[in-house]
N, C-alpha and C positions, 0 to 999 in steps of 0.2 A: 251724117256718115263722113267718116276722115277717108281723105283718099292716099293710098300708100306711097306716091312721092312726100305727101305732107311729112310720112311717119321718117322715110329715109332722108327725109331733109333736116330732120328735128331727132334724131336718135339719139345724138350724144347729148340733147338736153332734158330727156324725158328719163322720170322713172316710172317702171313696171310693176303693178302690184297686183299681184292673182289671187283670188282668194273664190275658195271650192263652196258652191253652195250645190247638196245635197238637191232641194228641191225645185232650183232653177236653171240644176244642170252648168254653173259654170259664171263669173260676173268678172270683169277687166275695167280695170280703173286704170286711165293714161292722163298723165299730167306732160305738159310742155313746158321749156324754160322761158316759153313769152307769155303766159296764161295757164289755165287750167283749164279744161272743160270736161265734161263728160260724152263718152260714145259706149251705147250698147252693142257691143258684137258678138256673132257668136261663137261659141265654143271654135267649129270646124274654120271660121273665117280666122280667129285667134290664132292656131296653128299653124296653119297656113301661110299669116305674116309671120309670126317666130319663126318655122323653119325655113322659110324662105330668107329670113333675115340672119341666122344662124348659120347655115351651110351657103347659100346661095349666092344673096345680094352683097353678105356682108364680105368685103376683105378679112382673112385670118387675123391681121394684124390689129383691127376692131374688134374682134369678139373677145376678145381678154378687158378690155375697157367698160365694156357692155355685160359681161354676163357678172360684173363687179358689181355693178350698179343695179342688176336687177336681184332681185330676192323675190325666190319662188317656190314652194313646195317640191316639185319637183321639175326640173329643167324638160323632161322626155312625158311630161302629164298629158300632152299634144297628143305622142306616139300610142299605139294599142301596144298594150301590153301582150305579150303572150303566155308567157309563164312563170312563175312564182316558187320559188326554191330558196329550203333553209340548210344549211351545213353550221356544225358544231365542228372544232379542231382545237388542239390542244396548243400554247403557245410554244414557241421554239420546235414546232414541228413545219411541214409542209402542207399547207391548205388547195386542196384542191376546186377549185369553181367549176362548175359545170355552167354551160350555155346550151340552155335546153331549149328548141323552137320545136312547134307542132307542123309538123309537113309544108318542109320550107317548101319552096317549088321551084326554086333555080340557086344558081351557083351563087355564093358567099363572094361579094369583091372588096369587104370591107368592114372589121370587126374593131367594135370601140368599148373599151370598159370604161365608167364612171365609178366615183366610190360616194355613197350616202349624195350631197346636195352640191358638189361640183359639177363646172358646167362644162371642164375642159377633161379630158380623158388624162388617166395617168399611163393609159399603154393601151398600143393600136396594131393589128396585126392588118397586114395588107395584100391580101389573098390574092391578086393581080400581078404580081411580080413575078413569079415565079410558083414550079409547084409546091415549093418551100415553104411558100410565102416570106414575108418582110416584118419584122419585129420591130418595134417602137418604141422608146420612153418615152414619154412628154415632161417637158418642164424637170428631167433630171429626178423624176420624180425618186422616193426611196422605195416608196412600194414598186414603180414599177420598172426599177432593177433589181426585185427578186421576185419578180413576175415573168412567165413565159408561157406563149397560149400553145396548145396543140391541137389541131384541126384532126377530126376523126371522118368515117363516113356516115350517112345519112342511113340509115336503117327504114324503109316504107313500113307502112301501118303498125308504124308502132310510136312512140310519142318520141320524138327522135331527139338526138343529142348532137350537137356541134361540135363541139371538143370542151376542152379543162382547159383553165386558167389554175396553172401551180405557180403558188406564192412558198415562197420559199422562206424559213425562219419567221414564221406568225408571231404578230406581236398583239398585245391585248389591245396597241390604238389601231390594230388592220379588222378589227372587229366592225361591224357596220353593212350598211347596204351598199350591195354591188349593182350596176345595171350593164348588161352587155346585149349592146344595140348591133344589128349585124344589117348591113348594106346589102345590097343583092346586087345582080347586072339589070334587072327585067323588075325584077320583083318589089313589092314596098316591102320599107323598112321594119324591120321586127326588132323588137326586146325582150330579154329575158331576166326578171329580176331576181335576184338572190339575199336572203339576209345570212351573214357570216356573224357569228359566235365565237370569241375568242376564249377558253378555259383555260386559266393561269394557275400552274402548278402552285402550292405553297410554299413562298421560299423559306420559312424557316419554323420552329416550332421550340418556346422555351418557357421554363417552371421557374417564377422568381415565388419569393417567401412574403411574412405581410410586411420585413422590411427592405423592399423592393431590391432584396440581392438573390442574383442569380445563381439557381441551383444545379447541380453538376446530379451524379448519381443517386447523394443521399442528400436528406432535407432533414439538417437538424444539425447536432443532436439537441433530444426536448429534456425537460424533467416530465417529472411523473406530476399530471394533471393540468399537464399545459393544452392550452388553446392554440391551434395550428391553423394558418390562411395558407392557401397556397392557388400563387394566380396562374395561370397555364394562358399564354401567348401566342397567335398565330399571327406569323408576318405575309403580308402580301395575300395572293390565290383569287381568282374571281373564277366562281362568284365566291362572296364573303362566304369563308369558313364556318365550318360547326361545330363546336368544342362539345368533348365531352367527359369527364372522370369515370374512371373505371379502379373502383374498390374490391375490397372485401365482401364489399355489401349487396343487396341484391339492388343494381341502379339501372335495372334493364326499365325503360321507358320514362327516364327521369329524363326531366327538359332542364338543362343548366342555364341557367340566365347569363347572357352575352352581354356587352359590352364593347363600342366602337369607342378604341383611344383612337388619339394624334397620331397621323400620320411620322414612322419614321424611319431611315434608313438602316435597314439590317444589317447584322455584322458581315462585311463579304458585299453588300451590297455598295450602287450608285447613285441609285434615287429612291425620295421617300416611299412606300408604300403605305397601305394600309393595314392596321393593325386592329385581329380582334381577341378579346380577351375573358375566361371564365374562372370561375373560383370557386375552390374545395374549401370545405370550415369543419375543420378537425376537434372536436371539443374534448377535455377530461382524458386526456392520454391515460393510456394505462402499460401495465408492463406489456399486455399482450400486444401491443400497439408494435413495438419495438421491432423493424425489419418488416414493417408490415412493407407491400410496395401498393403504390398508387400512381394508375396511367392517365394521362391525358393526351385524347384521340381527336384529330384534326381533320377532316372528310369536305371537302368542297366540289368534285365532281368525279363521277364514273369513270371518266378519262383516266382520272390519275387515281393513284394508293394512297391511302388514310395513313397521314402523319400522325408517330403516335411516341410519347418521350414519357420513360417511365424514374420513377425517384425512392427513393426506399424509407421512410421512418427513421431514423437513427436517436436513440434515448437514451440520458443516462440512469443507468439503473442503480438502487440501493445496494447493497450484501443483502443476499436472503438466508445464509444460514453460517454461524462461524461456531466450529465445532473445537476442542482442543483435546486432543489425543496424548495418550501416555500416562495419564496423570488419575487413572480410574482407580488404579489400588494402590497400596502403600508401596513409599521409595524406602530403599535404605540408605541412609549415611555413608557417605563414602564410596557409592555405589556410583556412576556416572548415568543418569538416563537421557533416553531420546526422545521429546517433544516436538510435538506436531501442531500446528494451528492451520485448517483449513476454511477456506469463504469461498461460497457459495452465491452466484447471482451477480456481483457486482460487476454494472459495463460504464468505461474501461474497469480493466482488473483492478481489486482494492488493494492496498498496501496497508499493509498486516506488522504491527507492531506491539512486541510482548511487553510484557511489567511482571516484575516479581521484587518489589521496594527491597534493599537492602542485600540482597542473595550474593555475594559477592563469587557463588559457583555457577554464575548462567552463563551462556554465551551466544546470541543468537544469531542466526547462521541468514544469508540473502534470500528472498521470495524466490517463490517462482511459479510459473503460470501453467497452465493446461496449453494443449493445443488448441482448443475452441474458446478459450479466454475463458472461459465460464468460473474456472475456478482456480485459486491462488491457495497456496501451500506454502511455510513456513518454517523450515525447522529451529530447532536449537538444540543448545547442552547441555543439565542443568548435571553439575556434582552437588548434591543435597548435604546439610548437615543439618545438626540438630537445632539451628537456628531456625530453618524453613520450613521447622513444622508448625502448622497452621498459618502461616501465608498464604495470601491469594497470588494467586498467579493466576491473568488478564491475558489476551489475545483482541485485539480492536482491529477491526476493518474499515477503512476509510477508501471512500471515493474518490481519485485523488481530483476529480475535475468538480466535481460537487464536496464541500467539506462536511455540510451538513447530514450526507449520506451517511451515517455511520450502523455499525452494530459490534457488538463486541460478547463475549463468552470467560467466563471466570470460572475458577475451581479452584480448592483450599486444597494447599499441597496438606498430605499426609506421610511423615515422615518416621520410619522406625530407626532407632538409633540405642545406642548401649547406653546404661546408666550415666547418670552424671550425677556423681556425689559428693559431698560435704557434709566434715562432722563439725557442728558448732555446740559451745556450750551452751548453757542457757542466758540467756542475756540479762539475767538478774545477778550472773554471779561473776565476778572478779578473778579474771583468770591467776591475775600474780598475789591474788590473797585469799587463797581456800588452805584453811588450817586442818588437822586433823579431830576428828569429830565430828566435821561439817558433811552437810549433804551435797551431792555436785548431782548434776542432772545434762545429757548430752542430748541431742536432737540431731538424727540424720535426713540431712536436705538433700531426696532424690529427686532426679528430672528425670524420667524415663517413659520412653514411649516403645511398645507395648511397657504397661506399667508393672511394676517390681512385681514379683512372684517370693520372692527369698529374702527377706535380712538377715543378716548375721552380724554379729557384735564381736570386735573382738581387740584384743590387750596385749601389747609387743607380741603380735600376731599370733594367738593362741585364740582361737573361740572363746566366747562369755556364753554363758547360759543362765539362765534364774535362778538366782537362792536364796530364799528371803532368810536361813538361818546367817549367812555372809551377807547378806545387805545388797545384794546385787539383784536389779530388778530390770530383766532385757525384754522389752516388748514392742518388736516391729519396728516401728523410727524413732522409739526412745530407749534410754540406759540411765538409768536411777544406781547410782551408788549413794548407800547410806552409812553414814557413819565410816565415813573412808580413813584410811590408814594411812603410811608412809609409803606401804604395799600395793596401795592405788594407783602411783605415782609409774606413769610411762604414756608412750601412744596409745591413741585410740583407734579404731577406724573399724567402717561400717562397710560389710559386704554385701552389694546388690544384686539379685539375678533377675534378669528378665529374659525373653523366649530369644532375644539376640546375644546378651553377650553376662559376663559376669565380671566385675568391676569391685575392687577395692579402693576407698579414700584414703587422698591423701590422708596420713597420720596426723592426727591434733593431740599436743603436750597434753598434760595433766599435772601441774605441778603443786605438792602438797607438802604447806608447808610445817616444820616439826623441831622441838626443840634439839641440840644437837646431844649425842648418845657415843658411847664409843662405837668404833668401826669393826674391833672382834672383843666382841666380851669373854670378862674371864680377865684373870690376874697373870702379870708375866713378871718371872721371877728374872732377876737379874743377879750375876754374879758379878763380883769382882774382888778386884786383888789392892793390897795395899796404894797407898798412893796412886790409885789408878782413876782417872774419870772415866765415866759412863755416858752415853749419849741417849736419852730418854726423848721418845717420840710419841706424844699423845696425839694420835689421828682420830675424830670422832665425824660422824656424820650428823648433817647438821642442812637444812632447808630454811632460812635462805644463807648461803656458804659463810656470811661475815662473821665470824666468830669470835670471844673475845676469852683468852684463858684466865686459868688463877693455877698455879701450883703450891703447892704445899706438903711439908715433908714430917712422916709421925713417926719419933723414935720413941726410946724410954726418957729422952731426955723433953720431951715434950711435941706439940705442934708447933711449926714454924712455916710463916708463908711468906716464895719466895720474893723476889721484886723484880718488878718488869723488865728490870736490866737484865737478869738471871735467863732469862729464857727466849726466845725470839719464836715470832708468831708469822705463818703465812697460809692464806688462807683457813683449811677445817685441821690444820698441823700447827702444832706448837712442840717446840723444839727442848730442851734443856738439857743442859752438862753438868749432871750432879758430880760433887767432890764430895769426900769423907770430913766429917768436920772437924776432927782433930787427929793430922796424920804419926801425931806421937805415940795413939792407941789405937792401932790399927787391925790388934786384935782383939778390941776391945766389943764384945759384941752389941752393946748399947750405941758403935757408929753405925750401924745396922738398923733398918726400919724397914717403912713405907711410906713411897711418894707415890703419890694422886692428883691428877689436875680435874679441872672441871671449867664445861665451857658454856659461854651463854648467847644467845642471838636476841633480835629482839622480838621473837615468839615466847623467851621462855630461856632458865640455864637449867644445866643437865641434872637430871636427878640421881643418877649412880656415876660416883667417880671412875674414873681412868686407873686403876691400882698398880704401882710397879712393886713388886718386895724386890729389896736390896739383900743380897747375903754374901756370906762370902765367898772367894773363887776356892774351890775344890780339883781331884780329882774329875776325871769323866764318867760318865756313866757304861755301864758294859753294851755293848752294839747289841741287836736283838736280834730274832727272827734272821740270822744267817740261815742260805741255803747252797747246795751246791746246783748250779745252773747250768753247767757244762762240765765235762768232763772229758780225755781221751785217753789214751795210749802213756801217754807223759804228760799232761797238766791236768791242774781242775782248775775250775772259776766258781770263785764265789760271790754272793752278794749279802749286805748287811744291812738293817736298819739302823744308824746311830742315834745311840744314845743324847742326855744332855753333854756338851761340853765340859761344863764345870765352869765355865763363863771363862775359858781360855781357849784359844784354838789348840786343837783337837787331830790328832794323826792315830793312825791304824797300823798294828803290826800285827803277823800272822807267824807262828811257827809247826812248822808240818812235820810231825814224828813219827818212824815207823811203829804200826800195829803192835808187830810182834816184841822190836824188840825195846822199844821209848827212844831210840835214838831219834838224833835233830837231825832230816837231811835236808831243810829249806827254812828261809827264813827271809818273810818279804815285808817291806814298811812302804803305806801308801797315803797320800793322805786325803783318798774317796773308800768309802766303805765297798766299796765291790772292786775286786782285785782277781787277776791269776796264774795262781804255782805253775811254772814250767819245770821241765828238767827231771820230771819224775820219774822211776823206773817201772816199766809194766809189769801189771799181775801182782801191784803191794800191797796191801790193807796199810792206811794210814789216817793219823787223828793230826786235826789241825787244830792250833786252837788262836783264837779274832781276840785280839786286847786293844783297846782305845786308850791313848795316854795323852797328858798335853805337862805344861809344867810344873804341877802340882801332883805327877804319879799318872798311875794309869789303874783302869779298872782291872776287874776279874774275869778272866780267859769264857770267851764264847768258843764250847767244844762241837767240835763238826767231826764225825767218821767218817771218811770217805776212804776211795780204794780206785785204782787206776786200773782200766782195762788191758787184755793183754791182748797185742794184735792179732793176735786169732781170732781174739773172740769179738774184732769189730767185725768180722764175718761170718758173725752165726746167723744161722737162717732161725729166723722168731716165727716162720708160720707153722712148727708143730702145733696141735692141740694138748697144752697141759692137763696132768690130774689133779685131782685135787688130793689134799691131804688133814683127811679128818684132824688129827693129832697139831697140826700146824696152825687149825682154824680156831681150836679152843686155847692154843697158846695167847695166841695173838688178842681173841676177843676178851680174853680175861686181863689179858695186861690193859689196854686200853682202856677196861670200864674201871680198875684201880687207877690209871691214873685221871680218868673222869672227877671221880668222887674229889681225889684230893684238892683236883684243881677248883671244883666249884667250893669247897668247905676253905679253901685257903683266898679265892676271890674274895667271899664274903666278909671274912674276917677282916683284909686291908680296906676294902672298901668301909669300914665302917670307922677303923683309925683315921684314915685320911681324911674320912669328910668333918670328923669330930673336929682335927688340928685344922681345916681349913675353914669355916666356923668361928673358929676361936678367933685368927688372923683377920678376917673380915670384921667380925666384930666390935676389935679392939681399933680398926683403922676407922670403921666409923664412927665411934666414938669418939676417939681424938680428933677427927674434923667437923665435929659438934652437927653431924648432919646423923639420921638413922637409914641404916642400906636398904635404898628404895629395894622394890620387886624390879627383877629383870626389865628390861625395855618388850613394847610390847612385838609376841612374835608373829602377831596376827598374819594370816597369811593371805597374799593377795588375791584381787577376784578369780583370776584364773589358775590360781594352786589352788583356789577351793573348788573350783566346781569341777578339778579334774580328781577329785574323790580322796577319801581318808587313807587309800590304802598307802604305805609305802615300802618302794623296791627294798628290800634287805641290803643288796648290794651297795647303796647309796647312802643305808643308813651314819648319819655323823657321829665323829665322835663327842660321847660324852666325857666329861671331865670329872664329873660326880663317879662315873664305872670304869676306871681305866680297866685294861685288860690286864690281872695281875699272873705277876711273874709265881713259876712254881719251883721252891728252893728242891735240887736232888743233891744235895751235901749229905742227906742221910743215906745215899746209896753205900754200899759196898767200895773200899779202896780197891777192889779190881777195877768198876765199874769207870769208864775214860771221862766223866760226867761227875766225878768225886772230886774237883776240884773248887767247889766252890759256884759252879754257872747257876744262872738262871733260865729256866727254858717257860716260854709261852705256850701255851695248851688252848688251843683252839676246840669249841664246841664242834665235836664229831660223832656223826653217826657209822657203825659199824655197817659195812657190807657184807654178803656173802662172799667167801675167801676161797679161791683155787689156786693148787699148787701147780707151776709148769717145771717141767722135766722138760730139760733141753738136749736132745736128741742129741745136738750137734757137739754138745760141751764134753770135752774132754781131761777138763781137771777137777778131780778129786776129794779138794780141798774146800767146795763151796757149791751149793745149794740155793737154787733159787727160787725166789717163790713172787705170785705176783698179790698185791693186797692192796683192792679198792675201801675206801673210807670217804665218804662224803662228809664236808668239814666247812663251818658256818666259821665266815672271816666276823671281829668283830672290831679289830683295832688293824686294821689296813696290814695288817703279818700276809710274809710271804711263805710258800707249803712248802714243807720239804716231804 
């Protein structure tokens, strides 16, 4: 047994080592710094020197030395415990301790807190002082200047409470065991122990991705069928956090496997904490995925609210549908339309770009987006022509953050537009060498959409139609001329119809070619006078224009041809100034013939000559078919057809004689056949009579009757209704069918002289130019005078040169008769009308009788009616 001077003589060389045994109640091991030894003491003897040694023996100034060097379970293991008490407090809050003793039995003069395994108190209140008592830090402590005790009253039979110990601003290291040992005056000492809980808010909560960047609202964006990690972080919180994801999905009682990183210090933070961490595994995205949201939920204690940070899906998405508007029915040409290209789906919005290769009328106009981006719009402008029918025209949707997103929409424009035409020959034939005889064959090259409904064929723009007796064969987009003529020869062109528009081609030539022929058939006589030349103009027509002449001249004295010097040639005209060949016989009628040229290309030379007859100059012929065409008060006007010349030039004289009595009162020389008499006096019956002269004489008097109104009677009113007068109608129709007869019985008769002597003259000039007189050139008529029918206008009919219109001699009339002088009058084919006589109400002279008498009258030689 140690005796206790030994221990307080040897304290500062010994250490203490206590160790609790359950079933011996207690065992002390004391070692000395001059030896060691063993001593069994017990439990209450143990105490007894500690707390004697603690509060008691030892000077304060010792026990900091000493409770250094010992190490003990618990410093107060000695003292009876009395009550045991837990509190939980949130950190950064106020903790309150209670000091709970069961039925103290006197006054408190001395309360000491300890924390977990210190031996010195961090705060002391001192209930002796005053009724306030005295407040304490020890050793500066931190806890215990935000510690303050409050003494309450003792409560009998109930388990009673001392006061609170409030610690102020809880921090997770104030966490641990309390003991507050309370002194009495009388009493033994009591303690009350406590264990405090300190529950640490989380300080932060954050969603990085799998390549550890942190993510803000949205996570992403993905493509379609990606694989998604997403780590959710809690910083700090005791006790350790619980993580949790909260999907779409049902994850009610899903345990997420955690994970403790490295401690580290959080954004905003000062020191490391502790960091825990769980993970979501998103696999095969889909579109639906897109905007999905996904939470992760942080819960560590009751105290506080579950941190919870939510993040959205963000994806990019394809186009799901690109549609292209406007373009469903047919455009027209020249028409302007509006096109539309819309997409569908794509995030971000697609950028939408047309194609229509070549279209030089599109124009496409800036995108533009919906309000919900979902859908992007397009427009443009297309003016279409007939180029862009059957082109595709494209709309493409691209992603513009993904390329490979793409979709796109096409449609074949379909475009209506007016014909487009071309007449081509046939490409076997020669346009600048189709002769006549030959077949020519045309082909019309339509483009048309809606396709042709109508061809029409047609010839310096007259319609063709089919006639296989004319060789003209029109069907649809061909034209067969067979065995073409010179008559062939003009434009062609082909008329299209389709449901838009009607369209004529340009004209294509037809040029055919043909040996050269005169340009007016038939023989022209020429006159002239001694010593006189002549100017002779052989025009022939002729394909192709190069022509080359020959003249030659047939008298009695023979044929003679002349020399190239003789005559000058330009272009389808050759020129020549015949002279008489011997001006010593000039009225010799053998200087007199026929001169004939004849031309040749290199088709071919002409097969009927050019004929001039030379004869002598004459006399003129008598003027014809005079009429009076005006008349008044004092003048008449007349008009004339002339005569030939007599191959001099030619003037007109007129002399006007009174009716009654043959006197001369006028006498006019003009040199145009239509002239007129002024100066006449009204109400005369007078005869004129037209002589043509030149300097060889003048012809025989053209007799005209005429009579000058009198001014009264330019004021007769003509709207009575006339009678008629039997007696007047049979005069009249009997005269006219006499002079019918004559005129046909006297036609026929010249007609059949002239043709005989012109005959003969033909004849003898082919002859002497060792050639026989081809047949006419041919009159074939061309495709379009044949199919517009055989009939022809009377009005239009030409003159024949074979039927002149012959003159009817009235030399046999009576010398009363004003027409006994020798005239010739023309007698036009007339048909009799019925005949009424008008009685003019208004007429107040005498001497004359009016009558009015229709006759309808077939012109046949261009005569003017009198």
């Amino acid at each position: 047994m140690f005796t206790l001077p030994t221990f307080r003589t040897e304290y500062w060389r010994m250490s203490l080592k206590h160790r609790w045994d359950g079933s011996r109640g207690g065992e002390t091991v004391l070692e000395t710094g001059r030896g060691s030894f063993w001593e069994e003491v017990s439990t209450a003897e143990f105490c007894y020197v500690l707390d004697e040694m603690l509060t008691v023996l030892l000077p304060r100034e010792v026990c900091t030395p000493v409770s250094q060097r010992l190490k003990i379970i618990s410093p107060h293991a000695c003292l009876s415990a009395t009550t045991t008490v837990s509190r939980i407090t949130l950190a950064g809050h106020t903790a309150h301790l209670p000091c709970e003793l069961p039925f103290p039995g006197d006054r408190p003069s001395l309360i000491l807190w300890y924390k977990d395994d210190s031996t010195k108190p961090f705060y002391s209140y001192d209930a002796r002082e005053a009724a306030t008592g005295q407040h304490k830090v020890h050793d500066n402590s931190n806890l215990g200047q935000r510690s303050r005790f409050t003494l309450e009253a003792l409560h009998q039979n109930y388990q009673s409470r001392l006061g609170f110990l409030e610690v102020d601003d809880v921090t997770v290291a104030d966490a641990g065991n309390y003991t507050c040992r309370v002194d009495f005056v009388e009493s033994q000492t009591m303690m009350s122990l406590l264990q405090l809980t300190v529950h640490e808010e989380i300080r932060g909560l954050e969603i990085f991705d799998a390549y550890d960047r942190l993510l803000g609202k949205a996570a992403g964006p993905y493509k379609e069928a990606s694989q998604v990690v997403l780590s959710c972080r809690a910083y700090g919180g005791y006790p350790a956090p619980v993580l949790r994801w909260v999907t779409d999905e049902d994850d009610e009682g899903r345990v997420w496997q955690q994970e403790i990183l490295p401690r580290v210090t959080p954004p905003g933070g000062q020191h490391p904490v502790a960091v825990v961490s769980a993970s979501l595994h998103l696999t095969a995205l889909s579109r639906q995925d897109n905007g999905r949201n996904v939470k992760c939920i942080a819960n560590n204690s009751n105290l506080t609210h579950a941190h919870s940070k939510v993040v959205t899906i963000d994806m990019y998405l394809p186009p799901l549908e690109v549609v292209v508007e406007g373009v469903d029915g047919a455009l027209r040409a020249g028409v302007e339309a509006s096109l539309l290209c819309r997409s569908i789906g794509s995030k971000p919005p697609a950028e939408l770009t047309w194609d229509i290769d070549g279209s030089q009328g599109f124009t496409p106009l800036p995108s533009q987006s919906s309000l919900d981006q979902n859908t992007t719009v397009r427009r443009s402008r297309l003016l279409p022509s007939l180029e862009d029918d059957g082109r595709v025209i494209s709309c493409l949707a691209t992603n513009p953050a993904v390329k490979e997103y793409t979709r796109g929409a096409s449609h074949t424009l379909q475009v209506h537009y007016a014909p487009l035409v071309e007449v081509r020959l046939a490409p076997a034939l020669n346009p600048h060498d189709i002769k006549e005889g030959e077949d020519v064959y045309f082909v019309c090259h339509i483009r048309a959409n809606p396709k042709a409904s109508r061809v029409v064929w047609l010839h310096q723009g007259k319609p063709l139609h089919s006639n296989r007796e004319s060789g003209v064969l029109a069907q649809g987009e061909n034209l067969v001329l067979q065995r073409v003529s010179r008559h062939a020869r003009g434009e062609y062109q082909c008329r299209v119809t389709n449901s838009i528009a009607t369209v004529t081609s340009a004209p294509t030539t037809l040029d055919v070619m043909f040996v050269p022929e005169c340009k007016q058939p038939g023989n022209t006589t020429v006159s002239v006078t001694a010593n006189e030349e002549v100017t002779l103009n052989c025009m022939v027509e002729s394909n192709p224009e190069e022509v080359q002449f020959i003249w030659r001249v047939n008298s009695s004295r023979g044929v003679k041809e002349m020399p190239p010097t003789a005559f000058r040639t330009q272009g389808r005209t050759s020129t020549l100034v015949y002279r008489l060949h011997d001006p010593a016989h000039t009225h010799d009628q053998e200087q007199y013939g026929v001169v004939f040229c004849l031309g040749s290309n290199r088709i071919g030379s002409q097969k009927v000559p050019c004929l001039f007859i030379i004869t002598p100059a004459g006399p003129p012929e008598q003027p014809s078919s005079c009429s009076l065409v005006n008349h008044s008060a004092a003048s008449l006007a007349v008009a004339c057809v002339p005569g030939h010349d007599g191959g001099l030039r030619q003037y007109f004289m007129t002399i006007v004689k009174d009716a009654a009595t043959q006197e001369e009162v006028a006498r006019v020389t003009s040199s145009s056949a239509s002239f007129t008499v002024e100066g006449l006096a009204p109400g005369r019956d007078y005869v004129l009579l037209v002589t043509a002269a030149n300097d060889k004489g003048s012809s025989s008097p053209y007799i005209i009757q005429g009579f000058a109104l009198k001014v009264a009677e330019n004021k007769i009113d003509m709207s009575g209704v006339a009678e008629s007068s039997p007696l007047l109608v049979m005069v009249v129709g009997g005269f006219v069918l006499v002079l019918t007869v004559l005129v046909l019985a006297m036609r026929s008769m010249f007609s059949r002289r002239r043709r005989r002597g012109r005959d003969t003259a033909a004849q003898d000039a082919s002859r002497t130019a060792g050639e026989g007189v081809p047949p006419s050139p041919s009159t074939k008529a061309s495709p379009d005078e044949v199919d517009a029918g055989d009939e022809e206008d009377p009005s239009k009919t030409p003159e024949t040169p074979d039927e002149p219109l012959q003159p009817l001699d009235l030399t046999a009339q009576g010398s009363d008769s004003p027409t006994s002088q020798g005239s010739r009058t023309y007698m036009p084919l007339c048909q009799i009308q019925p005949l009424h006589s008008i009685d003019l109400p208004q007429a107040t002279s005498t001497n004359h009788k009016y009558y009015k008498i229709k006759i309808n009258c077939t012109r046949l030689n261009k005569e003017s009616f009198v």
